[in-house]
C-alpha positions in Angstrom: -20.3 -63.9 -59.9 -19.2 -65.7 -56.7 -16.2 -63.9 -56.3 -18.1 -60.8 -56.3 -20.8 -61.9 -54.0 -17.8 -62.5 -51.9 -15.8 -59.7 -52.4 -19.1 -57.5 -51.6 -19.3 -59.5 -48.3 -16.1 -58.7 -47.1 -16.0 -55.2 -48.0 -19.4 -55.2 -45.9 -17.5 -57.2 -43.3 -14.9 -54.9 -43.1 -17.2 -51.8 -42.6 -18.9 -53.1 -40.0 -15.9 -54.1 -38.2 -14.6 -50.3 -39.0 -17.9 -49.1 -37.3 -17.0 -50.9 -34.2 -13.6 -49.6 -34.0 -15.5 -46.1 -34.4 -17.8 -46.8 -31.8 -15.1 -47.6 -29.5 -13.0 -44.9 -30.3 -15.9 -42.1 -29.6 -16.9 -43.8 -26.8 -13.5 -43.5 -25.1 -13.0 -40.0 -26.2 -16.4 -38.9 -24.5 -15.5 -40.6 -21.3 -12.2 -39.1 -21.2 -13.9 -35.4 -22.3 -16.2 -36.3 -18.9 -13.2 -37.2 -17.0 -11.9 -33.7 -18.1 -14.9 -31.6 -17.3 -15.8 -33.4 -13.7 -12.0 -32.2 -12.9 -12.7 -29.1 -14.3 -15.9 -29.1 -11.9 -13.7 -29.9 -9.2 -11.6 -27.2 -9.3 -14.1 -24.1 -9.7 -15.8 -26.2 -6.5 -12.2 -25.9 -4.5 -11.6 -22.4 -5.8 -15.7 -21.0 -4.6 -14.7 -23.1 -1.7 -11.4 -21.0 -1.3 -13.4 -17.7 -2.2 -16.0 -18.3 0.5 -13.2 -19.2 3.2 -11.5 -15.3 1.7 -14.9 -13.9 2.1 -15.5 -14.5 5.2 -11.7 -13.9 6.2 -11.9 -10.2 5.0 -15.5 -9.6 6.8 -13.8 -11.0 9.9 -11.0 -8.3 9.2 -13.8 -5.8 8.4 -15.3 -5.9 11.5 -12.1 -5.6 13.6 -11.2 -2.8 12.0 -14.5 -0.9 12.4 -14.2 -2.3 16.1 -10.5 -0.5 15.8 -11.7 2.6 14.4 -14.2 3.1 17.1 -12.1 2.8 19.5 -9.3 5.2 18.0 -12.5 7.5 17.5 -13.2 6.8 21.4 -9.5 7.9 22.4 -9.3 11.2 20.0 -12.3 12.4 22.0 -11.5 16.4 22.6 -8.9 16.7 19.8 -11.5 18.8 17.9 -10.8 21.8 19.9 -7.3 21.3 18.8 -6.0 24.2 16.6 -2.6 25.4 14.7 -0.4 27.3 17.8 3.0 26.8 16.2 4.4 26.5 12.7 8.3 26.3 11.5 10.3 25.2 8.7 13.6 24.1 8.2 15.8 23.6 4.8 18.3 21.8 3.8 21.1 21.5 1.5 20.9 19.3 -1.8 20.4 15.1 -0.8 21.4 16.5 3.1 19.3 15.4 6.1 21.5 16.8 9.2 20.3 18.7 11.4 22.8 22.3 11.4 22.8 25.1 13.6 19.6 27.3 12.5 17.6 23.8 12.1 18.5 23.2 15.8 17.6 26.9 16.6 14.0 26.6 14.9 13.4 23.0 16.7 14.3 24.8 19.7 11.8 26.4 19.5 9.1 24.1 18.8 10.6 21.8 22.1 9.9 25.0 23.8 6.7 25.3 22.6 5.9 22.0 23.3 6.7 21.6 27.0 5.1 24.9 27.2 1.9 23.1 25.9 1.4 19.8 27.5 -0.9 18.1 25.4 0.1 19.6 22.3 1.2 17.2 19.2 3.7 17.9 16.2 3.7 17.1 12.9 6.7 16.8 11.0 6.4 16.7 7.5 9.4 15.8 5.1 9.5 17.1 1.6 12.7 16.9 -1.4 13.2 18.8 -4.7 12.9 16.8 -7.7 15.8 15.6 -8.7 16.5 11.5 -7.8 14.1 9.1 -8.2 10.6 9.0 -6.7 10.7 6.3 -4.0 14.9 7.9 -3.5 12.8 11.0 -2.2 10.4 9.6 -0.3 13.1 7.9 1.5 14.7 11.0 1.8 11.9 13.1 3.0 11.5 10.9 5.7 15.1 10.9 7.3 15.0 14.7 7.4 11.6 14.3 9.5 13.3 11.7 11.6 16.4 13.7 11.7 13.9 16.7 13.3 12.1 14.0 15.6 15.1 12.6 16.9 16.7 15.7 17.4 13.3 16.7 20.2 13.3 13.5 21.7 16.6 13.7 22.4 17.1 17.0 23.7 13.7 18.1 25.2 12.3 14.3 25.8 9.1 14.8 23.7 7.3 11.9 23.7 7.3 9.9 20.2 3.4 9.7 20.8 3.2 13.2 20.5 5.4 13.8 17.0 4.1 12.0 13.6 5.9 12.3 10.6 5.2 11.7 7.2 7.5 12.2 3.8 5.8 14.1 0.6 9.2 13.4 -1.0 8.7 15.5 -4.3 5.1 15.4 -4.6 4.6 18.9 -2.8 6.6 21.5 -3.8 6.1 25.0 -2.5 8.2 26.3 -5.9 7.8 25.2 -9.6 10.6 24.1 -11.2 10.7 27.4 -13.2 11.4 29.5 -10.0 13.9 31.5 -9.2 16.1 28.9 -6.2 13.1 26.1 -6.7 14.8 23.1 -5.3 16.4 25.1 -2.3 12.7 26.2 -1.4 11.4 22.4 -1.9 14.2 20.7 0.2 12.2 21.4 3.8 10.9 20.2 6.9 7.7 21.6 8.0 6.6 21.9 11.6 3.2 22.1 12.8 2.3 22.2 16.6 -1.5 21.5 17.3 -2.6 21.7 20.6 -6.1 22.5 22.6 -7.8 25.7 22.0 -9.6 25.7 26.1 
């Protein structure tokens, strides 16, 4: 009888101690799952601090632009009575961006036109059939328009503020694919000349 009044005791004895070791145990496992979620705190703190810094950043590049845009609204002041007054093209052979005799002949006349008209400005606008890559015709499309704005800076001194270019590459073809000569028609340089209509 003893023995079990004393083997009852210890088996209480050791519960209780195991309940202790429990307690401990959960108790260092929620401080440590605090210790996780005040870092975790932390962070989204640094990163709204590091959003509101960005926030204000872009509404400080906001307003310069709009500050920019008035300004470049300021300068084009009288280009609305600008109109069409000259138009060319010129081809080209396949992945070719030279200028050859009847490319120099048409640009020719679009420097004439252009000293002719003092305030006039040309566009010069690349384009490539579809064969090669993408971004290989972009590329493309923009040395021939180069090659064209070169050539009437060189010989007729045409001021580069007054030609903009820009490369389609193969995104704006005059011809389908199905057409009779499609990619000849699509390899091209067009010219535009706008100037004042007064």
């Amino acid at each position: 009888m003893k023995i079990r009044l004393m083997l009852s005791l210890l088996i209480v004895a050791l519960m209780a101690g195991g309940c202790g070791v429990n307690k401990t145990y959960v108790a260092s496992e929620i401080a440590a799952s605090e210790a996780r979620t005040a870092a975790e705190l932390d962070q989204v703190r640094d990163k709204t601090d590091l959003n509101a810094t960005e926030i204000t950043r872009l509404q400080g590049l906001a307003t310069a632009l709009d500050e920019k845009a008035d300004l470049a609204i300021n300068k084009a002041s009288g280009f609305e009575n600008y109109q069409i007054i000259w138009s060319g093209k010129i081809s080209y052979d396949f992945d070719d961006y030279n200028i050859n005799g009847v490319a120099a002949s048409i640009l020719d006349e679009a420097g004439m036109k252009l000293e002719e008209v003092p305030h006039s400005l040309i566009e010069i606008v690349g384009h490539t059939d579809q064969t090669g890559s993408a971004k290989y015709n972009i590329m493309l499309g923009e040395k021939r328009a180069n090659a064209a704005k070169r050539y009437l800076a060189d010989k007729f001194g045409t001021s580069l503020y007054r030609m903009f270019i820009v490369s389609y590459g193969e995104e704006k073809p005059v011809a389908l694919p199905d057409e009779r000569n499609a990619s000849s028609q699509n390899r091209r340089v067009t010219l535009t000349i706008w100037g004042s209509i007064q």
